[in-house]
GUDOKE-45442 format. One line per 2 residues: number of its first residue (from 1); their letters; for each residue x negated, z, y of C-alpha. Coordinates in Angstrom, 2 decimals, padded with zeros to 5 digits. Each point is the difference from the previous one (the first is absolute). Example, Ala and Ser with C-alpha at 12.3 -4.5 7.8 and 13.67 -1.06 7.14 Angstrom:
BEGIN
1	as	-012.30 007.80 -004.50 | -001.37 -000.66 003.44
***
This chain:
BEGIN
1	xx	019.15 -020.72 006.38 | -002.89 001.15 002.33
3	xx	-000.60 003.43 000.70 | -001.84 000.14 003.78
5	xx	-000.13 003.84 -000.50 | -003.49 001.21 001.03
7	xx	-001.99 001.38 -003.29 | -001.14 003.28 000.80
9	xx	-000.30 002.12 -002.81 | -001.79 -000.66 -003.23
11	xx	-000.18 001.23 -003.59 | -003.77 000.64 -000.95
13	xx	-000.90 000.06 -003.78 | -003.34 001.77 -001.04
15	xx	-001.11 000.67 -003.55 | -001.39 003.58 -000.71
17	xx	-001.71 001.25 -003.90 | 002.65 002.33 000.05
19	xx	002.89 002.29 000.91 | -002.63 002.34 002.13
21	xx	-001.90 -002.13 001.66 | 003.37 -001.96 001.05
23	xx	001.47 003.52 001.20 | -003.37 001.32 001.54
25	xx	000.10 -003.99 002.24 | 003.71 000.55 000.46
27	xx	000.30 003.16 001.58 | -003.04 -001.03 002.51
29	xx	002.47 -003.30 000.70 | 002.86 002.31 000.80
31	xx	-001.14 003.14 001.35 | -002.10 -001.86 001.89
33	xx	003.04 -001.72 001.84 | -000.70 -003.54 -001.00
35	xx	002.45 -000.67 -002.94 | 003.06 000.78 -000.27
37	xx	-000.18 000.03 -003.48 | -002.03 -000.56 -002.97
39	xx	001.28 -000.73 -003.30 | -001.95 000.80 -003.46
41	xx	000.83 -001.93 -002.87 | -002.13 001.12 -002.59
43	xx	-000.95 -002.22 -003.36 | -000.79 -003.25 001.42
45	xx	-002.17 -001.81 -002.64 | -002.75 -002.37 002.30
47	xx	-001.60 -002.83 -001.16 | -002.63 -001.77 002.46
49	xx	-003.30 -001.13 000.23 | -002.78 001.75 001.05
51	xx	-003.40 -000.96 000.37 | 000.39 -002.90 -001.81
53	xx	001.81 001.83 -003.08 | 003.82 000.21 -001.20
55	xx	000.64 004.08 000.55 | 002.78 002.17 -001.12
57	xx	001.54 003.07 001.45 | 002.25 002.34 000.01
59	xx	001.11 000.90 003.98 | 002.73 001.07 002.42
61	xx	001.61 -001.89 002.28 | 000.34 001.41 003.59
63	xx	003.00 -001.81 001.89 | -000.63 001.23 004.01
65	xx	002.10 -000.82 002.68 | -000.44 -000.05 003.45
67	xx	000.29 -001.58 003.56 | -002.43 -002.82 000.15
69	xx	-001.90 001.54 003.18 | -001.27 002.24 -002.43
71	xx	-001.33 -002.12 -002.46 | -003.70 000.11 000.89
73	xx	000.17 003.46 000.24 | 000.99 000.11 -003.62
75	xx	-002.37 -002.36 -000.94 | -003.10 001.94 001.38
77	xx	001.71 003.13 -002.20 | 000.35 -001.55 -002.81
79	xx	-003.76 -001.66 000.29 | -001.39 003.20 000.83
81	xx	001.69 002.38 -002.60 | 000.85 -002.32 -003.01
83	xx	-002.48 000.53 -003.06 | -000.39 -003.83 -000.52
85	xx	-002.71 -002.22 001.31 | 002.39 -002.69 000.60
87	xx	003.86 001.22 000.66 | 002.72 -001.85 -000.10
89	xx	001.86 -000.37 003.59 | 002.40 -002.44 -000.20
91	xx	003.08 000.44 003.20 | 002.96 -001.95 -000.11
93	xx	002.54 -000.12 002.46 | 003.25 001.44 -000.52
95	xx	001.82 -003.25 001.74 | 004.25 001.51 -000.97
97	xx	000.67 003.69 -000.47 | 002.62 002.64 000.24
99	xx	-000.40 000.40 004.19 | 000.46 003.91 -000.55
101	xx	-002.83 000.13 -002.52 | -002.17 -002.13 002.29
103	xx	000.81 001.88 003.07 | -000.84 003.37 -002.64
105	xx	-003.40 -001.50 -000.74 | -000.61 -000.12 004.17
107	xx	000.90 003.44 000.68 | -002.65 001.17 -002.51
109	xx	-002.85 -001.18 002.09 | -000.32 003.14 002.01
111	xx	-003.15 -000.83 001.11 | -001.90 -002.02 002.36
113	x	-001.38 -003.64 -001.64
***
């Protein structure tokens, strides 16, 4: 079965050090009209490499949604306020989802893009 639905909104998942830092970026997402929401899930263990070396830590998990016009807006927040040198931004579109939640998610953008 193909969906021909238009993909407009997205769920954007950015790791954080911890629960403050993930509150401090999520309340600039929200109050700043460009999520609709922002979960935290909180001890996420992350493995990766870094700089050629296998790394280890302990981080929070910041689940954001939003409309995707907003995304680089978000982006350039995140970049600009997150602690890391290299942040994970990773959006992917939210192709199926409860219409009244999406249409939720669009009446949160009170602002201009």
């Amino acid at each position: 079965m193909t969906c021909n639905m238009p993909v407009n909104h997205l769920m954007i998942f950015c790791t954080c050090p911890d629960k403050d830092e993930a509150e401090k970026l999520a309340r600039l997402l929200v109050e700043g009209n460009i999520a609709a929401c922002a979960n935290i899930l909180p001890g996420i263990t992350s493995l990766y490499k870094w700089k050629g070396q296998v790394e280890t830590a302990e981080e929070c998990l910041l689940l954001i949604k939003a409309h995707k016009d907003y995304y680089r807006a978000i982006e350039t927040t995140l970049r600009n306020h997150h602690p890391y040198d290299l942040p994970e931004i990773i959006a992917v579109p939210i192709e199926r989802g409860l219409p009244e939640y999406l249409h939720w998610i669009d009446s949160c953008h009170t602002s201009k893009k």
